[in-house]
C-alpha positions in Angstrom: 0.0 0.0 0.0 1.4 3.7 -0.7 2.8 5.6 2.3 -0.1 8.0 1.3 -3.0 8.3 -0.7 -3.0 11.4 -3.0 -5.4 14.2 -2.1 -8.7 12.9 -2.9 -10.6 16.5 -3.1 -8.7 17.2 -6.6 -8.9 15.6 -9.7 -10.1 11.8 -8.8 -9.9 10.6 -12.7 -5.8 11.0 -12.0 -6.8 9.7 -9.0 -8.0 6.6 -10.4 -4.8 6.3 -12.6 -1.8 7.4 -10.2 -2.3 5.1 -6.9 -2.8 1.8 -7.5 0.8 0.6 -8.7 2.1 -0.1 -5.4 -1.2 -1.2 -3.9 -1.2 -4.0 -6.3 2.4 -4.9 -5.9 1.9 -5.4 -1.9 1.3 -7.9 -0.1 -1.2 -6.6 1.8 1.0 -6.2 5.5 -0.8 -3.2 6.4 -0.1 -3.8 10.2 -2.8 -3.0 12.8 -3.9 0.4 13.7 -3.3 2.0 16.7 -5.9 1.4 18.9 -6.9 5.3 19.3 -10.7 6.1 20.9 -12.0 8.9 20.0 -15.3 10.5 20.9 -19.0 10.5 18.8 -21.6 12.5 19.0 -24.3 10.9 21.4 -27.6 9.1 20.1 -30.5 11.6 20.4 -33.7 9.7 22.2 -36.4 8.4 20.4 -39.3 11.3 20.2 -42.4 10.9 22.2 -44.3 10.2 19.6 -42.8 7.1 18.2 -43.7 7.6 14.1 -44.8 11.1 14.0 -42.4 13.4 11.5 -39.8 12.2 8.9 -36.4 11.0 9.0 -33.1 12.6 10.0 -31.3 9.9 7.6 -32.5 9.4 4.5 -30.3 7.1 2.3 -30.2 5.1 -1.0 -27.8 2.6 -1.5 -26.6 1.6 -4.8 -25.8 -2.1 -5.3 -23.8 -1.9 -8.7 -22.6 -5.8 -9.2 -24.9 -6.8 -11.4 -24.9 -6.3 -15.6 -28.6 -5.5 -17.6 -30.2 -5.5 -20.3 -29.6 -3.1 -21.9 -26.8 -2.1 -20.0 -27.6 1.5 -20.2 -29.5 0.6 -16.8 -26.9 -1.2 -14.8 -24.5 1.0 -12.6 -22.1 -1.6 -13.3 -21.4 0.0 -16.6 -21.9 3.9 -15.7 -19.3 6.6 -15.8 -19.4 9.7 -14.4 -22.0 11.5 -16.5 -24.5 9.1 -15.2 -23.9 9.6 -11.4 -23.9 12.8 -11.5 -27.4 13.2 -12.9 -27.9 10.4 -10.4 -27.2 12.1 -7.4 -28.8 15.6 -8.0 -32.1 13.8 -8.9 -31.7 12.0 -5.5 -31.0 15.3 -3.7 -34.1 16.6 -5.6 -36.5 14.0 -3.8 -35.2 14.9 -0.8 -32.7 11.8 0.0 -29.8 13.5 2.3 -27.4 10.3 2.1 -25.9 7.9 -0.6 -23.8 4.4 0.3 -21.7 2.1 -1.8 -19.8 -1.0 -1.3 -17.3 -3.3 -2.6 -19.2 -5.9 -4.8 -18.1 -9.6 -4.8 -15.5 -10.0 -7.6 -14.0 -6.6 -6.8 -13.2 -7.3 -3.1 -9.1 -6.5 -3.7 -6.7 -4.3 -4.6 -7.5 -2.9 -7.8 -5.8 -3.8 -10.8 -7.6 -3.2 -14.2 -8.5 -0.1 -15.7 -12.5 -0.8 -14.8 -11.0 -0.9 -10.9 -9.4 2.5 -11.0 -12.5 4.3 -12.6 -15.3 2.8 -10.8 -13.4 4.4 -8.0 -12.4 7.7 -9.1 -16.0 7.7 -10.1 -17.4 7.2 -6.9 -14.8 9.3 -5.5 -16.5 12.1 -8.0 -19.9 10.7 -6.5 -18.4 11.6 -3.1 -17.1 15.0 -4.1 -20.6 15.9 -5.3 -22.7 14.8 -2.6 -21.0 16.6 -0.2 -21.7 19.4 -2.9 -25.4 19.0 -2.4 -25.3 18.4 1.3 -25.6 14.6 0.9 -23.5 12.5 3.3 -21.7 9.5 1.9 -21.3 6.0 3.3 -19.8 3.2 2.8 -20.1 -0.8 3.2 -17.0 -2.8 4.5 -17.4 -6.6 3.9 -15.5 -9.0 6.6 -14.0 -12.8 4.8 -14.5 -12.3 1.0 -11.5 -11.8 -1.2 -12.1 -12.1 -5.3 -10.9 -15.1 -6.8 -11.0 -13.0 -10.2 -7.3 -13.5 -12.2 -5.3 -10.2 -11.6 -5.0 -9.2 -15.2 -8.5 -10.3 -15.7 -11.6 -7.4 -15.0 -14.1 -8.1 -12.3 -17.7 -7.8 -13.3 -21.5 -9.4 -12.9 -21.3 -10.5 -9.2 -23.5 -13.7 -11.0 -20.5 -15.2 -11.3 -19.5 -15.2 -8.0 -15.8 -15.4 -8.6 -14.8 -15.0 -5.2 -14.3 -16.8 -1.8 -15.1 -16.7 2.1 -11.9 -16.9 4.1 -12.7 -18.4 7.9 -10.8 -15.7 10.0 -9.9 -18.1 12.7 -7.4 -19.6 10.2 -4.0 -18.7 9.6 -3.4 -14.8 8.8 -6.9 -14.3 7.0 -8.3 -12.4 9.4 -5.3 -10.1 9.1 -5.8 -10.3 5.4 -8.9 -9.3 5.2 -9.0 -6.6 7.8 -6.4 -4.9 5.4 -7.9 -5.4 2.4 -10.9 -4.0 3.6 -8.8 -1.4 5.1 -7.7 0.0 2.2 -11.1 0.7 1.2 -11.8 2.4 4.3 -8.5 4.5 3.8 -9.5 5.6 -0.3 -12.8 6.3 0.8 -11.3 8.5 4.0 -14.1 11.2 3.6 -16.9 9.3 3.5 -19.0 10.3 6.7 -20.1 6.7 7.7 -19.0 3.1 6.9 -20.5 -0.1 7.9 -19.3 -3.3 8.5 -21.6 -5.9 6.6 -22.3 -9.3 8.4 -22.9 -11.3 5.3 -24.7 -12.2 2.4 -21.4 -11.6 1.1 -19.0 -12.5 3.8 -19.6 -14.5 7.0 -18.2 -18.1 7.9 -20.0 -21.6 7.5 -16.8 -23.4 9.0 -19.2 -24.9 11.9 -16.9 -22.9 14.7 -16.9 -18.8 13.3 -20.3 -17.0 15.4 -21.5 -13.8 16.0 -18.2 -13.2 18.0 -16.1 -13.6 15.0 -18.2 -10.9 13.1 -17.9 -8.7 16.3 -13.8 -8.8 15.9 -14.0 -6.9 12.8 -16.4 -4.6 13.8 -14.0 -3.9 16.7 -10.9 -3.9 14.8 -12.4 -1.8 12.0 -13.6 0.9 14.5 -10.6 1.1 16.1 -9.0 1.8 12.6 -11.6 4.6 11.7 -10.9 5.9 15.1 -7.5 6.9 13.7 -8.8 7.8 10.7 -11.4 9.9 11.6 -12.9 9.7 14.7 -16.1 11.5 14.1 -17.3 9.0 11.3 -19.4 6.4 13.0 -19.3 2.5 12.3 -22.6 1.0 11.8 -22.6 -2.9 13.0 -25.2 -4.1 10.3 -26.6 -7.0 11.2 -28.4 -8.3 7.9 -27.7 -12.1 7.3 -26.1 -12.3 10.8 -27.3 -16.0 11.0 -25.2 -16.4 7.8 -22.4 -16.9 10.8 -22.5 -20.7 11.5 -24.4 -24.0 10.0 -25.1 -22.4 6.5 -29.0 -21.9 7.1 -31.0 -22.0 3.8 -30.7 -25.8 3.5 -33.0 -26.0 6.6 -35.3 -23.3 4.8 -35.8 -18.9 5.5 -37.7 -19.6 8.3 -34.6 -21.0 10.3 -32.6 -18.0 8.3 -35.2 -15.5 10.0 -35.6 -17.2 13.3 -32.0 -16.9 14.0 -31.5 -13.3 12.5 -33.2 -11.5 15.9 -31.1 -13.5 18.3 -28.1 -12.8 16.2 -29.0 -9.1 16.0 -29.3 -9.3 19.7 -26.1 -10.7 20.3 -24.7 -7.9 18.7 -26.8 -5.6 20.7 -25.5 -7.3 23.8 -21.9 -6.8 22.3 -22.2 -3.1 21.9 -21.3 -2.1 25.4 -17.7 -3.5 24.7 -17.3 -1.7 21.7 -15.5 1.5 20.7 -17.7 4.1 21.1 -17.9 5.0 17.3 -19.8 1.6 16.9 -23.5 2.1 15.8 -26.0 -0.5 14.8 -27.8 -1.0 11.8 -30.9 -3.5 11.3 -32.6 -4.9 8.2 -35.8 -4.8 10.1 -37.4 -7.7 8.0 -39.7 -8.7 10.5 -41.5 -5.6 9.9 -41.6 -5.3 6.0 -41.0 -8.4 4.2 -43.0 -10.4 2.3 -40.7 -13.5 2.3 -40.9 -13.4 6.8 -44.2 -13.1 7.1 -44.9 -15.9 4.7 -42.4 -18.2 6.5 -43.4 -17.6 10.0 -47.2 -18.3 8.5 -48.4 -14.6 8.5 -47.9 -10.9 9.6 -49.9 -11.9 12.4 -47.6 -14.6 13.6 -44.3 -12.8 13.0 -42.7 -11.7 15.5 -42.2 -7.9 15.9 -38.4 -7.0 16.0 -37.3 -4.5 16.8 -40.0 -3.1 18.9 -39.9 0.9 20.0 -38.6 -0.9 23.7 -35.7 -2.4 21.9 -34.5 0.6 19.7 -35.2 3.1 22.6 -32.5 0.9 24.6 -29.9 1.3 22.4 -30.6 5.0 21.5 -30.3 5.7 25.4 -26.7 3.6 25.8 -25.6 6.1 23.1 -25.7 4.6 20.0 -27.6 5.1 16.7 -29.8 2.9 14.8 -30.2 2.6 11.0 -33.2 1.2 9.4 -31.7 -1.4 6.5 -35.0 -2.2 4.5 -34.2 -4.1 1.2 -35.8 -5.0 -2.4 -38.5 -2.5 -2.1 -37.1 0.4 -4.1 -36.1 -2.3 -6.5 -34.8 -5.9 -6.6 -32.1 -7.9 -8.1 -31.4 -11.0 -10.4 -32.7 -14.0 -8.0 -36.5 -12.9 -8.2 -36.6 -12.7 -12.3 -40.3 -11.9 -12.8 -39.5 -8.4 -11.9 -35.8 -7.9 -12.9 -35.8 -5.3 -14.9 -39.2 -4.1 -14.6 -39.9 -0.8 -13.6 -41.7 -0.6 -9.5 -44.2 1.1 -8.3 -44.8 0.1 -4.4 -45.7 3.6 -2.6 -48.5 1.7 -0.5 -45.6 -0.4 0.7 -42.8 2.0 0.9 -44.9 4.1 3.0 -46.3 1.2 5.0 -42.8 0.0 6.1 -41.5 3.8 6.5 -44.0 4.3 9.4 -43.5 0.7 10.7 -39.4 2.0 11.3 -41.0 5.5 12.5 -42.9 3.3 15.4 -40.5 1.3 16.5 -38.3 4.5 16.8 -35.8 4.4 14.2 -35.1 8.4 12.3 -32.4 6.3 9.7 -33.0 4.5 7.1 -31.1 3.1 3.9 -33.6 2.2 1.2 -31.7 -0.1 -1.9 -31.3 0.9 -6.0 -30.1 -1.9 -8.6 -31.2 -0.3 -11.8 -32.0 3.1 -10.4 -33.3 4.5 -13.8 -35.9 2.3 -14.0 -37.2 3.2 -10.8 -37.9 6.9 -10.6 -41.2 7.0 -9.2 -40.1 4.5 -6.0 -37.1 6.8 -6.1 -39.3 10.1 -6.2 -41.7 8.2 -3.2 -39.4 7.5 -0.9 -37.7 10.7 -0.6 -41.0 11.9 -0.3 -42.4 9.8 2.1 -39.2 9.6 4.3 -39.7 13.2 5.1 -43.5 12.5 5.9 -44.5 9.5 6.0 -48.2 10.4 6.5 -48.1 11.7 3.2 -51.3 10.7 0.7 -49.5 8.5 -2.0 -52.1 9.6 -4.1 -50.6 12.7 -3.9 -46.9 11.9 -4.4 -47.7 10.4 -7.4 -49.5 13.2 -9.1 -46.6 15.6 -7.8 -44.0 12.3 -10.0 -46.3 12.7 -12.7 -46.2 16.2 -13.3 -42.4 15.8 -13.8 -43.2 13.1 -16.7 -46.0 13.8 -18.7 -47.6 17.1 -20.1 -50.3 18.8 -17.8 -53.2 17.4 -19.8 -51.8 13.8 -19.1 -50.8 13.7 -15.6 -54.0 12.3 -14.0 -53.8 9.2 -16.7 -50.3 8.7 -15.6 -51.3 8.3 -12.3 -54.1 6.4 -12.7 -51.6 4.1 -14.6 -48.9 4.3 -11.5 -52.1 3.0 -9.0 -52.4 0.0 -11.1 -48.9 -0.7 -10.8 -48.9 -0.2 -7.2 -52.0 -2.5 -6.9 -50.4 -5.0 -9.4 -46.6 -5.0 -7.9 -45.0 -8.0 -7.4 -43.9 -7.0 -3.8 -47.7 -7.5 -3.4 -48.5 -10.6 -4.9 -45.8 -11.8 -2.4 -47.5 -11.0 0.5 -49.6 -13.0 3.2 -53.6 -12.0 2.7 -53.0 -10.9 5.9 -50.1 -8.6 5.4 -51.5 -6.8 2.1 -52.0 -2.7 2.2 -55.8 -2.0 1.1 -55.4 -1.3 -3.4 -55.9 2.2 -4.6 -59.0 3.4 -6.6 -58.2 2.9 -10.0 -60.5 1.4 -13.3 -57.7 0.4 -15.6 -57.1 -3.7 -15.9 -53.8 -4.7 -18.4 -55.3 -4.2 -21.6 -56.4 -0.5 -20.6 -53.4 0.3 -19.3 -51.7 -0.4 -22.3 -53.7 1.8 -24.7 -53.4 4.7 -21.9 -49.7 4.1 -21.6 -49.4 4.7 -25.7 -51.2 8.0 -25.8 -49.1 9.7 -23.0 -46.8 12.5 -24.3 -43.4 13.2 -22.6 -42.9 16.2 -20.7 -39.6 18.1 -22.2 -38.7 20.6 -19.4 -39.8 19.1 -16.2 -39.1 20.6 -12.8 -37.3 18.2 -11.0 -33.9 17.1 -12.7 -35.4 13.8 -14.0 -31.6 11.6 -14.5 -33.0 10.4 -18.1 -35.5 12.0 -20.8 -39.5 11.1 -19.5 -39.8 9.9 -22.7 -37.1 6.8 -22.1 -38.6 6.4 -18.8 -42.4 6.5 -20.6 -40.4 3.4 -23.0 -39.1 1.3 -20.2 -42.4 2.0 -18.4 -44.2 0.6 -21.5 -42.1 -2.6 -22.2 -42.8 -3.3 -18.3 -46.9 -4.3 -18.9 -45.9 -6.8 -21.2 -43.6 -9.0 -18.7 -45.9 -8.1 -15.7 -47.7 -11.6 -16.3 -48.9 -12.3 -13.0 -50.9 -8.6 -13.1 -54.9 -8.4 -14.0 
């Protein structure tokens, strides 16, 4: 690794070209940091009226592993033209924080020209949303190193060219602590990391637990410590019962039964730790389609976290981050709606004031082909600031940014029978599923309104591609949407 990483407020294309030399050439021997506390800001308590106003975090994180077609939608392949119109329409729906992470086949030093722009360009990403007033986070994985041929380019996570090394073997903890490291160092302004616990990463070596996850939380927040002591560590529990007996061989329900008490293990952890360790939780029990259905029911799931649970750990100091994923938009292993364009605002909102009553004022919400997804982009912003917001509402205010005047209320009559019609829905328990939306249209009407809409050329907000690309992806959606009436 170089002595010094160049100064990363100038010029991150050069950036992207100068530093990497060395990096490659080492052997990863960082040596351990210092073990230097330094002080965080304490945990505000939870208000008195657990779900009343909107959230002080308000996050999207960009999961950029995988390839599309075309590829014009994946982040995988963007440069950065497309971020930047990226991150000014996020600002523009009211989202105040962005987070990235180190996909699969790219966990190591970088050594391909792809490596060194997709980090100058996220370095640029960086620059610019500390422009607009955006914080900027980022994920730190634990045991995977890429398996990918150093003369050979990382790409589609798919292909999971990679591997899990058990840190209780031989130097790879040490390994892996630096590798990660050195992401932690190029990304040094970045106002937040977290440390993963799996899904990628995590040990299924019968003897690695929740303790060995907890080591590299520790040793990674002493390391930011040095770095920066004001940037907090979120411990992020999603796929925490990923550490041990792999579990989806005895089916999600034992994956989601052992996910609360491995979150609360970590909770029970955090007393020990540094104190710039946070917590983050994927809160599934309180949104997902794919718990309620294996624990029988909303009804029979149980509720974690509860307001009791989340109000302990805001009063010991800490902060807690909502970690809600494939509602925004989902990725390759449900295909029906890869690559369709969402429309969930009953959900979004749903699960926005189920985090609001149990407490949380954070939350990361998830993009995977973020172009495709403007109007769950648009309501989430929205709704994160107030989530008693009428989504009939926020999608006339979406509309208005899409379609001429005289077309808005079809559009919108077209985005309630997408909402009625999403996948997320057709997941869901009977007993779990938000009440539909007034709307006439059924498929075949939706098409014929759909071909009669008329792009709007000037819109307000700064829509990150032309209405009338979005109006084409929107339209090639119906077609695929087999399951809809």
């Amino acid at each position: 690794m170089p002595s010094s990483l160049p100064n990363q407020s100038v010029n991150r294309r050069d950036f992207g070209k100068a530093c990497f030399v060395g990096a490659a050439a080492s052997s990863l021997s960082f040596g351990a940091a210092s073990p230097l506390f330094g002080e965080t800001k304490p945990a505000p308590a939870a208000q008195e009226k657990p779900g009343a106003g909107g959230f002080d975090l308000r996050g999207v994180y960009f999961h950029d592993g995988f390839t599309a077609d075309p590829q014009r939608l994946a982040p995988l392949h963007w440069e950065e033209a497309q971020w930047s119109r990226q991150i000014k329409w996020l600002s523009a729906c009211g989202v105040n924080a962005v987070e990235f992470s180190t996909m699969l086949e790219f966990n190591r030093l970088p050594s391909t020209e792809l490596e060194r722009n997709k980090i100058a360009d996220r370095l640029q990403v960086l620059d610019l949303a500390h422009e607009l007033g955006l914080q900027f986070g980022y994920i730190l994985s634990n045991t995977v190193v890429s398996t990918v041929p150093a003369d050979q380019e990382p790409g589609d996570q798919s292909k999971n060219r990679a591997v899990q090394l058990c840190p209780r073997q031989g130097d790879n903890f040490q390994k892996t602590v630096d590798l990660q490291s050195w992401y932690m160092q190029t990304y040094k302004e970045a106002d937040f990391f977290e440390e993963f616990a799996a899904d990628w990463g995590a040990c299924n070596c019968g003897a690695c637990g929740v303790n060995d996850y907890m080591r590299y939380v520790e040793e990674f927040a002493h390391r930011l410590q040095k770095q920066n002591a004001a940037a907090p560590l979120y411990a992020n529990t999603w796929s925490i019962s990923f550490w041990g007996e792999y579990p989806i061989p005895k089916g999600w329900n034992n994956v989601f039964s052992k996910e609360t008490p491995g979150s609360q293990a970590v909770v029970a952890a955090l007393s020990g730790m540094p104190a710039n360790v946070h917590l983050a939780l994927p809160c599934h029990n309180l949104y997902r389609p794919l718990v309620f259905s294996s624990f029988g029911g909303k009804q029979q799931t149980p509720v974690f976290p509860t307001l009791a649970d989340v109000q302990s750990i805001l009063d010991s100091g800490r902060h807690v981050m909502g970690w809600p994923h494939f509602l925004m938009d989902d990725d390759t292993a449900r295909a029906p709606q890869w690559g369709l364009v969402h429309v969930e605002l009953r959900y979004i909102k749903a699960m926005l004031q189920s985090l609001r009553a149990a407490g949380l004022d954070r939350v990361m919400g998830n993009l995977y082909l973020p172009n495709l997804q403007l109007a769950n982009t648009y309501g989430f912003g929205r709704l994160a600031q107030d989530p008693a917001a009428d989504v009939a509402d926020v999608q006339r205010e979406f509309a208005r940014n899409i379609v001429q005047p005289e077309d808005v209320a079809a559009l919108a009559d077209v985005l309630s029978w997408l909402d009625n019609n999403s996948y997320w829905d057709q997941q869901m328990p009977p007993d779990a599923r938000e009440a539909p939306l007034p709307c006439d249209l059924n498929r075949d009407r939706v098409g014929s309104v759909l071909a009669g809409l008329r792009p709007l050329s000037r819109p307000e907000l700064p829509i990150p591609v032309d209405a009338s690309q979005w109006l084409d992806d929107l339209r090639a959606t119906i077609p695929r949407m087999t399951w809809a009436t």
